[in-house]
C-alpha positions, 0 to 999 in steps of 0.5 A: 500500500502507499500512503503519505503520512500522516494518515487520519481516519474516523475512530469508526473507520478502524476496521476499513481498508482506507484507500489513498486517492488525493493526498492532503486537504483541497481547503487546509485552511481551518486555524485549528487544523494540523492534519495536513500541514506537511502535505500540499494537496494533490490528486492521485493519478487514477491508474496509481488508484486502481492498482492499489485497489487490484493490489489490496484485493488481492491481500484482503479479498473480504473487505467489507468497508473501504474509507477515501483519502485524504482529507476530502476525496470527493473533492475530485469529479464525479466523473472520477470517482465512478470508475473508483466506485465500480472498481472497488465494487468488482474487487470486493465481492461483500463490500458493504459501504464506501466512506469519505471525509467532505466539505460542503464545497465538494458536495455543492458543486456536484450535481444532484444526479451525481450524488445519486449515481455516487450512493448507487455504485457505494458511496454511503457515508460522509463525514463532514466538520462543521465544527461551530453553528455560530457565523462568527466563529465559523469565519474566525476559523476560517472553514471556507464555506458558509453555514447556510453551504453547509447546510445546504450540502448536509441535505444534499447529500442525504436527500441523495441517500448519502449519510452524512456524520456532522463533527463539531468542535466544543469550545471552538468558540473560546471563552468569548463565544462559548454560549452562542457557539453552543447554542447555535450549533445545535440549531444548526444540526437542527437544520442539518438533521444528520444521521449521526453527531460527534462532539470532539473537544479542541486541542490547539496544536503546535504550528496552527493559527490557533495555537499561535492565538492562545499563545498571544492570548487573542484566544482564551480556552474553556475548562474542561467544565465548561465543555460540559456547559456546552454539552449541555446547551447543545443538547437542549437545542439539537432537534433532530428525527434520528440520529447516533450522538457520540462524545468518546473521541479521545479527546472528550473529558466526558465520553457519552453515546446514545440515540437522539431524541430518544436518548436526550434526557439520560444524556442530559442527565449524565452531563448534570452528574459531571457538572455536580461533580458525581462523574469524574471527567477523564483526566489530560494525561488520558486524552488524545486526538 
């Protein structure tokens, strides 16, 4: 297999063969992000593509789930991504679901026919960082497309029978912005209804603008308290038809699982329990990235 590192992947990808088919991230421009920094961004010859898949069919002939690189392969055309599809497709005999990383540009500028076909030859899950519902923290960091694009590319890709994974970034608002980021992220994922949510909390990392922003003191992080303030809120007002809510990512004080809106009291509750002080928070030796 030939993979640039650094190699990143949803936790839920672990088991996926994750097949390389851009290198880096087409935006790379978000102030928290340090994924992609030592990579400039490149779309992999399509022939270099196709015979790793021959190759990994070979090795792995079982595959069930395979996962795009890099940061947002669907970047590339449609038109290129069919014949990607349709070679997994005939590789992989039980294949059961096609994965990727997106932004909300990638998904918008194809058209609904395109998204149709993509889910018909596999594609069926998306992960995209919304990271904050709150305009003024979405330009701070700098996402490169507006919430209404995200919005929009949420329901595009779902309509098309595209599910979609919407990440958020607790504390992304800083001490400043902590309520209204809170608050108008769950509207947001109100507005979006995706199929499933994770909450991950921001970590700044050497070499990024927001690490360079807390350093300078422009940018002032929350306590582990109050990422549950902003679990909180952002329950409260996340109304959504049906989706799998996560907070164990490594880098949560507080890990929670559960189904909204069924689960919405419990996860509540177990958010009040820590904030009481009855549930310890993992402690910063425990967490990651």
């Amino acid at each position: 297999m030939r993979y640039r590192e650094p190699v990143f992947r949803p936790p839920s990808e672990a088991n996926s063969y994750l097949l390389p088919v851009t290198d880096g991230c087409s935006h790379n421009e978000c102030t928290y992000c340090a994924m992609y920094l030592t990579k400039r961004f490149s779309v992999r010859p399509p022939a270099d593509v196709l015979e790793d898949i021959a190759h990994a069919a070979e090795l792995m002939p079982e595959t069930r789930r395979v996962f795009l690189l890099d940061g947002d392969a669907m970047t590339i055309s449609a038109s290129r991504l069919i014949p990607i599809l349709e070679a997994l497709r005939e590789a992989f005999p039980r294949l059961q679901r096609v994965s990727s990383y997106v932004n909300a540009i990638s998904i918008n500028n194809k058209s609904d026919e395109d998204l149709v076909r993509l889910r018909e030859l596999g594609l069926s899950l998306g992960y995209i960082g919304l990271e904050s519902g709150d305009p003024l923290v979405n330009d701070a960091i700098v996402k490169g497309a507006t919430i209404d694009e995200q919005v929009t590319a949420v329901e595009r890709a779902q309509t098309a029978g595209i599910k979609m994974s919407v990440m958020v970034l607790l504390g992304m608002g800083g001490r400043a912005r902590t309520r209204e980021h809170a608050i108008h992220t769950g509207q947001v994922l109100s507005r979006m209804d995706p199929r499933f949510i994770s909450c991950l909390c921001v970590t700044p990392v050497e070499g990024t603008p927001l690490h360079a922003q807390v350093q300078d003191g422009t940018f002032e992080m929350i306590t582990p308290e109050d990422t549950l303030n902003e679990l909180d809120l952002l329950l409260q007002n996340t109304e959504v038809s049906g989706a799998v809510f996560r907070s164990n990512h490594a880098s949560n004080y507080l890990p929670l699982k559960g189904r909204l809106p069924v689960d919405r009291n419990r996860l509540l509750e177990a958010v009040r329990a820590a904030r009481r002080g009855e549930v310890a928070l993992k402690p910063e030796h425990l967490r990651g990235l």
